[in-house]
Every structure is written in structure tokens, then in C-alpha cells.
C-alpha positions as CSV (number, residue, x, y, z in Angstrom):
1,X,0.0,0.0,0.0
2,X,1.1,3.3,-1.0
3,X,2.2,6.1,2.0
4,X,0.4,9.1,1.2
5,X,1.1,12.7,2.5
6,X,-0.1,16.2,0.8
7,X,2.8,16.6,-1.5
8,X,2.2,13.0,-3.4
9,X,-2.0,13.3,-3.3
10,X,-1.2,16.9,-4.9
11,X,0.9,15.2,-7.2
12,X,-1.3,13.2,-8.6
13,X,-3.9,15.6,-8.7
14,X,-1.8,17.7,-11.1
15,X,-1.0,15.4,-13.4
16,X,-3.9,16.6,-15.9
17,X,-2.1,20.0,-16.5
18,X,0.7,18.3,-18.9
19,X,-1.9,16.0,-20.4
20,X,-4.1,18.8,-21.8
21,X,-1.0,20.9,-23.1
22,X,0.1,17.9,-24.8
23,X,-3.5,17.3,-26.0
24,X,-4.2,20.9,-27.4
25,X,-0.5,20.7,-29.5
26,X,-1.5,17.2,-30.7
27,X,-5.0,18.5,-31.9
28,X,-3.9,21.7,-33.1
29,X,-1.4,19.8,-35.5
30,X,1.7,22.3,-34.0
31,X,4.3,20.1,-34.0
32,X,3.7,18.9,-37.4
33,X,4.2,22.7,-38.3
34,X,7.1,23.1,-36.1
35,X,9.2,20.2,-37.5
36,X,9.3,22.0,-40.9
37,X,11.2,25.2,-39.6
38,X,11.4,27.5,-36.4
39,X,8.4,29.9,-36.2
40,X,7.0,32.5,-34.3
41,X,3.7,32.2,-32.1
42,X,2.1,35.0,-34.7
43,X,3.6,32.8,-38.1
44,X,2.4,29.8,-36.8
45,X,-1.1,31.3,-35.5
46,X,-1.5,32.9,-38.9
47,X,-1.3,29.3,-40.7
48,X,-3.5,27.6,-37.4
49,X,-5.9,30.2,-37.7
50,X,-6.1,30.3,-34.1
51,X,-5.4,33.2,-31.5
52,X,-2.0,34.6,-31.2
53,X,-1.9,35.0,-27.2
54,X,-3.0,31.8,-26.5
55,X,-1.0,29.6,-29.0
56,X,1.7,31.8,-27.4
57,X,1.3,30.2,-23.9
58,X,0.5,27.0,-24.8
59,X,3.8,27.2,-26.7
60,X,5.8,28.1,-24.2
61,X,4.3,25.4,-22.4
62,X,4.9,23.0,-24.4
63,X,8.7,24.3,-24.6
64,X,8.5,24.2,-20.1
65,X,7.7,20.2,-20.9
66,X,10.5,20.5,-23.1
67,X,8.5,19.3,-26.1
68,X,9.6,22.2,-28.3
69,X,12.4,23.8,-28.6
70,X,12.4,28.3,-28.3
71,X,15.4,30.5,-30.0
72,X,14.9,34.3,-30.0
73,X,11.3,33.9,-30.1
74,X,11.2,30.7,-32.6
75,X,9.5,27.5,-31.7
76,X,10.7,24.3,-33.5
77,X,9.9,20.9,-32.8
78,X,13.2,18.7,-31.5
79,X,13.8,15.7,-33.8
80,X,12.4,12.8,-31.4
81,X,9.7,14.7,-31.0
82,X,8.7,15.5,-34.2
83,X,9.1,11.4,-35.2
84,X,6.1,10.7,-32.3
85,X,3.9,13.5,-33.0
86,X,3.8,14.3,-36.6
87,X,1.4,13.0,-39.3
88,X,4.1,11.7,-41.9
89,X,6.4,9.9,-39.2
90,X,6.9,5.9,-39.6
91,X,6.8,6.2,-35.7
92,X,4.2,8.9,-35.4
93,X,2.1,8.5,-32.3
94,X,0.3,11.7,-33.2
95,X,-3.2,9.6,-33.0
96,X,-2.6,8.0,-30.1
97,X,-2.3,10.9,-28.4
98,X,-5.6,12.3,-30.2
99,X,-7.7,9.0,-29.0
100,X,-6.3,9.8,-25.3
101,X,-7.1,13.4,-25.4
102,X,-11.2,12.0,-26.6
103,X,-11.0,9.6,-23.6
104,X,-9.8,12.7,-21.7
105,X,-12.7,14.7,-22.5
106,X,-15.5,11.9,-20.9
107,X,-12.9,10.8,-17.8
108,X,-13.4,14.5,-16.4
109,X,-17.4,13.6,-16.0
110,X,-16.4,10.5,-14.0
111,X,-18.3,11.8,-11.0
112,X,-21.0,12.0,-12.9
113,X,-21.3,9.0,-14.3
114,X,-21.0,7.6,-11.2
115,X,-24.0,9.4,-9.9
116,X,-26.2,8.8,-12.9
117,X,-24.8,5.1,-14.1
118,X,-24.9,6.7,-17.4
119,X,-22.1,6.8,-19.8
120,X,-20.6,10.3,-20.3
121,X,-21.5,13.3,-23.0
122,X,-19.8,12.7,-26.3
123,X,-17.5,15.9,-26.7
124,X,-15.7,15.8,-29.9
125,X,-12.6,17.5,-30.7
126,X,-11.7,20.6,-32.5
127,X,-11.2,18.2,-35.4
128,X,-14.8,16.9,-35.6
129,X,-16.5,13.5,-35.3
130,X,-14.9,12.1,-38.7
131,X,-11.2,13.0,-37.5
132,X,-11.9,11.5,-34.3
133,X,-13.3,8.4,-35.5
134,X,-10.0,8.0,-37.6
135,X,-7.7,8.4,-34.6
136,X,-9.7,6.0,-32.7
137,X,-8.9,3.8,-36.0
138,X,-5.2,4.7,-36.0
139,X,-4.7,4.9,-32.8
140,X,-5.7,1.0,-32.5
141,X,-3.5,-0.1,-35.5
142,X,-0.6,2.1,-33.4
143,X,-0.7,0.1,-30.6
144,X,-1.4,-3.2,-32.5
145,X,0.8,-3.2,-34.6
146,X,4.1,-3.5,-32.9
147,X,2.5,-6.9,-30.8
148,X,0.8,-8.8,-33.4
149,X,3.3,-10.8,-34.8
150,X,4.0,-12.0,-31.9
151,X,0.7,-12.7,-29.9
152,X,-0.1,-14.5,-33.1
153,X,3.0,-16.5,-32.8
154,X,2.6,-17.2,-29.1
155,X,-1.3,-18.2,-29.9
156,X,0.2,-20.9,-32.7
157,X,0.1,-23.9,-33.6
158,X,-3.6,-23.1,-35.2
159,X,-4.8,-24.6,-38.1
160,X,-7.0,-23.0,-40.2
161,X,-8.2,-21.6,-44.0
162,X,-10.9,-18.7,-43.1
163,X,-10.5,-16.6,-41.0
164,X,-13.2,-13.8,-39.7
165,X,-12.1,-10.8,-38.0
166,X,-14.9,-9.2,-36.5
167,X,-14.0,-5.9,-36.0
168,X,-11.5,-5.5,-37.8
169,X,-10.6,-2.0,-38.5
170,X,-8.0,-1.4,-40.7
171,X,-6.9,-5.1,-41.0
172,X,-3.9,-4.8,-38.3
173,X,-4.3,-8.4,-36.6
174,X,-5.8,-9.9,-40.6
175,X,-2.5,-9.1,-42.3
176,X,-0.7,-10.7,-39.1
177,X,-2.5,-14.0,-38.9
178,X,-2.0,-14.2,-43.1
179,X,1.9,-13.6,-42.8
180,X,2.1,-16.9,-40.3
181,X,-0.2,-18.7,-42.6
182,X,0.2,-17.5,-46.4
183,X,-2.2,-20.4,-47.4
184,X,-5.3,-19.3,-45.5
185,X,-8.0,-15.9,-46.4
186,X,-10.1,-14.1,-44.3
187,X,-13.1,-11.7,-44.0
188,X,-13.3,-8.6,-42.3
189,X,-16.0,-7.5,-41.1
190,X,-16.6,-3.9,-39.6
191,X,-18.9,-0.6,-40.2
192,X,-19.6,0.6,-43.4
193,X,-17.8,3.9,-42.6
194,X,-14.8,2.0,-41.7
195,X,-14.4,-0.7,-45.1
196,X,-13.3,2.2,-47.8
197,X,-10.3,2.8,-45.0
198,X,-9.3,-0.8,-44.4
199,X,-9.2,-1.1,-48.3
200,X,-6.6,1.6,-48.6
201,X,-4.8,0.0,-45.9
202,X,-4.2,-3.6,-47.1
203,X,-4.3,-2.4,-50.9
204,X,-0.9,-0.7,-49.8
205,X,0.2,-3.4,-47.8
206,X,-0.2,-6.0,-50.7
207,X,-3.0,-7.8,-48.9
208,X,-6.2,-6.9,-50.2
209,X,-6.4,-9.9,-52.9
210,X,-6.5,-12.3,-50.0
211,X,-9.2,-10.6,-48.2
212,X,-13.1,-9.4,-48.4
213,X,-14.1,-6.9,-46.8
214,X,-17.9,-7.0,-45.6
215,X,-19.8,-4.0,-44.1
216,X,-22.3,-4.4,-41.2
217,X,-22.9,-3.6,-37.3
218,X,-23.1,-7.0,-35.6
219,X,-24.8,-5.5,-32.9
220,X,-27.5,-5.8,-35.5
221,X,-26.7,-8.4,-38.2
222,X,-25.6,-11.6,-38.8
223,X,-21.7,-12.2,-39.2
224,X,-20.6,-13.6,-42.8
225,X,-20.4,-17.6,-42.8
226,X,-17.5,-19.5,-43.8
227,X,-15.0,-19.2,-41.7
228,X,-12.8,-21.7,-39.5
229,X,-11.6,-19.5,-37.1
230,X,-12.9,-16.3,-35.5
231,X,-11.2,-13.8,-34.1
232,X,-12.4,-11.0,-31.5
233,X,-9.8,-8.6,-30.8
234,X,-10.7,-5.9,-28.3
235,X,-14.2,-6.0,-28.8
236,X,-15.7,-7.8,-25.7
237,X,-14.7,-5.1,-23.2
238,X,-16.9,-2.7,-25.3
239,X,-20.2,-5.1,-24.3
240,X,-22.0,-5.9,-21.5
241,X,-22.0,-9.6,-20.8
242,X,-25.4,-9.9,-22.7
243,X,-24.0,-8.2,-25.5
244,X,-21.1,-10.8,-25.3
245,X,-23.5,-13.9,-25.4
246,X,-25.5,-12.1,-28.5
247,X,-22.4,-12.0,-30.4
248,X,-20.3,-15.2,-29.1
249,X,-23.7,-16.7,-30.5
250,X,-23.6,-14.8,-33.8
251,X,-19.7,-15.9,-34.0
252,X,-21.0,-19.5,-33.2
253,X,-23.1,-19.5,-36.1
254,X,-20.8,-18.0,-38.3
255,X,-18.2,-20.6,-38.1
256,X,-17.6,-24.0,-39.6
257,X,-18.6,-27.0,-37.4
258,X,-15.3,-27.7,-35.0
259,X,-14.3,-24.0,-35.7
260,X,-12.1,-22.0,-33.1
261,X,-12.8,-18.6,-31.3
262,X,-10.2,-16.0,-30.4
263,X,-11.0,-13.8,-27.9
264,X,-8.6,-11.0,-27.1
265,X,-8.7,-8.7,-24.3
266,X,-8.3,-7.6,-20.9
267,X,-8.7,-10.7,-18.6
268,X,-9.3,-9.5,-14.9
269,X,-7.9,-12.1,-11.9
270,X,-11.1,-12.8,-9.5
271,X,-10.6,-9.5,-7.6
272,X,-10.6,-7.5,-10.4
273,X,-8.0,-5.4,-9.0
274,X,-5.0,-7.1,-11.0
275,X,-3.9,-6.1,-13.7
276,X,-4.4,-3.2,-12.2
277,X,-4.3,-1.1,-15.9
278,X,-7.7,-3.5,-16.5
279,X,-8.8,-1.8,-13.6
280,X,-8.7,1.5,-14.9
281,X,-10.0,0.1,-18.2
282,X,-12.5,-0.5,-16.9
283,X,-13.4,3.0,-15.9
284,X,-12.6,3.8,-19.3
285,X,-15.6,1.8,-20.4
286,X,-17.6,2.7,-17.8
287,X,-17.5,6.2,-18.8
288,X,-17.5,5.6,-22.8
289,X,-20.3,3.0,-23.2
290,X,-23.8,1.7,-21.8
291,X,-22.5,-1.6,-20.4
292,X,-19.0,-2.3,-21.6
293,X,-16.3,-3.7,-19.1
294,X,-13.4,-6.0,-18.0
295,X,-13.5,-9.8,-17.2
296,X,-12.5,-12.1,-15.7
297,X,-11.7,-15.9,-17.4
298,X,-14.6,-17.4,-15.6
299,X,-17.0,-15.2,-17.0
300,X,-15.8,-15.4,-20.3
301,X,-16.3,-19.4,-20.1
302,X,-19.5,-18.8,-18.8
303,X,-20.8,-16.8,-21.9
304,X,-18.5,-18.4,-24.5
305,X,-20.7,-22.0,-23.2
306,X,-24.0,-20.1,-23.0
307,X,-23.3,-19.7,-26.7
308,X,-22.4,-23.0,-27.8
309,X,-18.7,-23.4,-27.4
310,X,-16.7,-25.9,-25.7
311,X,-13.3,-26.3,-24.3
312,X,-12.4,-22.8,-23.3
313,X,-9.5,-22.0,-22.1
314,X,-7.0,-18.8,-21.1
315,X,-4.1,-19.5,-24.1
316,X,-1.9,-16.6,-23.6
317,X,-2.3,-14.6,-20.3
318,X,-0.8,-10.8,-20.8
319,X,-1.2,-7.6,-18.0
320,X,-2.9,-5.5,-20.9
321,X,-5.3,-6.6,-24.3
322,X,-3.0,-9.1,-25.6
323,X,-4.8,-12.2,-22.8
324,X,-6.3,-14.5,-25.2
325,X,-9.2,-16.8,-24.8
326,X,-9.6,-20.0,-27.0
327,X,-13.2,-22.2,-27.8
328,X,-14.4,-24.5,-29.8
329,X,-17.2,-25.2,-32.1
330,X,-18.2,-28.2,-30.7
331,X,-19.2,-31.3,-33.0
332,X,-22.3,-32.2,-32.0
333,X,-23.5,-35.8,-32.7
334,X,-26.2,-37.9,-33.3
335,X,-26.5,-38.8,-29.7
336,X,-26.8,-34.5,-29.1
């Protein structure tokens, strides 16, 4: 247990302050501006379209966090942080940081939510509700991408031809299941909004001929048949454990008889305390969504069998989203 006094509670409670001026340069696109060449707070306001006295401070906070860089009145962005937190960057985190600074906005009515059970206002950003949808999109291939490989290796031996990725986004965990198995094809299957984006994705990455890409909300349609093994990465914490059932049934009927489900995500330990970042997941779901949560392995069994499947079992345990949960279609027989 952690010793508290004054100085380590204030601590804490001040932690928000470098957040949001991280948040307002990530949203206002400054460092991306900054990594071209040194400008003043009234060039770069000019080309923002934004007040000069205000970019001004939050400039020269940003250069107190030593984020930027300031020279006789120039700000420029410093090279290792212009590779995290510009657009054109291999390494850009730019939408991660977006993503955070939207969770940001509904954590402050946490209170609230708490007193009404009721998830909090949607606030958009500056940016919109299109731009925020797409750093949700990137922000989730971001932190994907540098674990897939390997949870898919970890997850192996599997055997399989089809696979469904439900959810699927921009094809992230598809194109890393089809590099460890170049004889198998899959189907994504996501929002209509979302299919024109995952298209450009995998067309670039060489993909796309090995792949269909269906558009539906399986909240309220069936998922496409065919496939031997499903896959369910970081969806179930967005559901409630009815939700779950609905759509570990509609997975259940999707697949091939003796087909395999995937389930990645947060799995809690009985206390739900541990990991303790599914902890605090949790209150990110409490706060974005009607029902959505963490859970523990028991539960999971318990909705994965409501639905059908058989043999469940915790395959790779992890202290973030890369846990992952296997089942079975079971066979059934003549004897039931």
C-alpha cells in the first residue's frame, strides 16, 4: 500500500495540467508545423488560424515540458519529437495521443457518471467527429501493430483456411494472422464507414487480394459464414455480458462445425483489481459505453458456453489486451 502525505496526493492531482497541453498541441497539429522550420507564435497562429496570445502560452508550455524547442522567439519541434507527434512519421504517435485526449474529454465527468450510471456526453474535438473516429482507427492499428506478430505467434500452432475478423478496422491483426499462414484468407468485417479505409490499408500493404471486406454492425446483423476460425480482438470489453452472449452466438453461427474462437482482451484475476491497468480500463468503459467492461476468465467461459462453445481455455495470459481466450465449435453428434 502506497504512504500518502499532501505533497504525493497533490501530485497526482496535477497530473492533468501536462496532459491537456500535450493534448491541445497534438489536436492543433503544431508540432507537425514546427518540424518543418522554427516559427513565431504570430507565423504559426497565422497558418492555425487560431489566437496569437494563446497559442503563445501554450507554446511556451509545451517548450516548459521541453516538447519544443524556443530561439529568439522561434519554436521548433526537436527531432524525437517531431518522429512521435507528426502526421508523416513511420513512428508517429500523433493519434494515439488524439484517441487519449477524446477519452480525456468523458474521464473529467467521472463523477457524474458515477452518480447517474450513465455513460458520459460525447465531446468531440476541434477536429470533428470524422477525425476523431479516424484516430480512434489509428490509434488502434498504433498500438497493435508493434504486438501482433508475436501474440499471433505465441497463440500458434492453429490450423485453419478462413479466417473472420470481426471488428477489424483497418486489418492490423488480418495481415498478421496471413503472414504466419500464407495459405489461409479471411473476412473482415466492420462498419460501413470503416471498409473504404481498411481497403486503402491492405491495398498498400499488398493484402487486399486475400481478403473481403464485408460492411455491417453486428450488434444488428448476422456475421458472414464460412470461416474456421474467428477472431475477436478488443471488442468484448466494449459489451456488456449480454451483449457478449449475443455476439459469441452470432460468432457460433458464423463458423464451420469444429471452428475455433479468439477472444482477445483484458482478462481480470477474480478481484478485479489485478492487472491493475484492467482496472482503470474499466473505468474507461464505464464512462464511454452503456455496459462495456473487463472480465474475468470465468466469466468469459461462462458466456463463451452459454453460446455453444466448448473447451475454453486462457491461451496466452498478458497484464494489458494481448490475454487471449480460445473455444471450440463443438461437433455435435447424433447422440446431441
Amino acid at each position: 500500500m502506497r504512504c500518502w502525505d499532501a505533497e504525493s496526493l497533490m501530485e497526482v492531482m496535477r497530473v492533468y495540467q501536462p496532459v491537456c497541453v500535450l493534448a491541445a498541441g497534438a489536436e492543433l497539429n503544431v508540432f507537425s508545423f514546427l518540424s518543418e522550420k522554427p516559427q513565431t507564435g504570430q507565423q504559426l497562429a497565422d497558418q492555425l488560424g487560431v489566437d496569437v496570445r494563446a497559442l503563445t502560452v501554450l507554446l511556451d508550455g509545451l517548450t516548459a515540458l521541453e516538447m519544443l524547442i524556443k530561439k529568439e522567439g522561434r519554436y521548433e519541434a526537436p527531432l524525437e519529437v517531431a518522429e512521435l507527434l507528426t502526421e508523416t512519421s513511420d513512428k508517429s504517435l500523433l493519434s494515439a495521443v488524439r484517441h487519449q485526449a477524446n477519452c480525456l474529454r468523458r474521464w473529467v465527468q467521472l463523477a457524474k457518471v458515477v452518480q447517474t450510471g450513465q455513460p458520459a456526453e460525447r465531446v468531440f474535438s476541434i477536429r470533428g467527429a470524422e477525425e476523431d473516429q479516424a484516430a480512434f482507427i489509428r490509434a488502434m492499428h498504433s498500438f497493435s501493430q508493434a504486438s501482433a506478430d508475436m501474440v499471433v505467434k505465441d497463440i500458434s500452432p492453429l490450423s485453419f483456411r478462413h479466417l473472420l475478423d470481426v471488428g477489424g478496422a483497418s486489418g492490423t491483426w488480418t495481415m498478421a494472422f496471413l503472414r504466419a499462414f500464407p495459405a489461409a484468407r479471411a473476412t473482415i468485417f466492420d462498419l460501413p464507414e470503416v471498409i473504404p479505409k481498411a481497403r486503402r490499408r491492405l491495398e498498400r500493404a499488398g493484402f487486399l487480394e486475400r481478403i473481403d471486406l464485408v460492411g455491417g454492425d453486428f450488434y444488428e446483423e448476422d456475421l458472414p459464414p464460412g470461416a474456421d476460425l474467428a477472431w475477436l480482438g478488443a471488442i468484448a470489453h466494449q459489451n456488456s455480458r449480454e451483449q457478449n452472449r449475443s455476439l459469441f452466438a452470432k460468432v457460433y453461427a458464423a463458423l464451420e462445425p469444429g471452428g475455433i474462437v479468439l477472444v482477445r482482451d483484458v482478462v481480470m484475476d477474480p478481484s478485479r483489481i489485478r492487472p491493475s491497468g484492467g482496472a482503470l480500463f474499466a473505468i474507461n468503459m464505464l464512462v464511454a459505453t452503456e455496459g462495456g467492461g473487463t472480465y474475468t476468465f470465468a466469466e468469459y467461459k461462462e458466456d463463451l458456453t452459454a453460446a455453444g462453445f466448448g473447451q475454453a481455455e486462457l491461451i496466452r495470459q498478458d497484464e494489458s489486451m494481448n490475454s487471449v481466450i480460445r473455444a471450440e465449435k463443438m461437433i455435435k453428434t447424433n447422440n446431441g
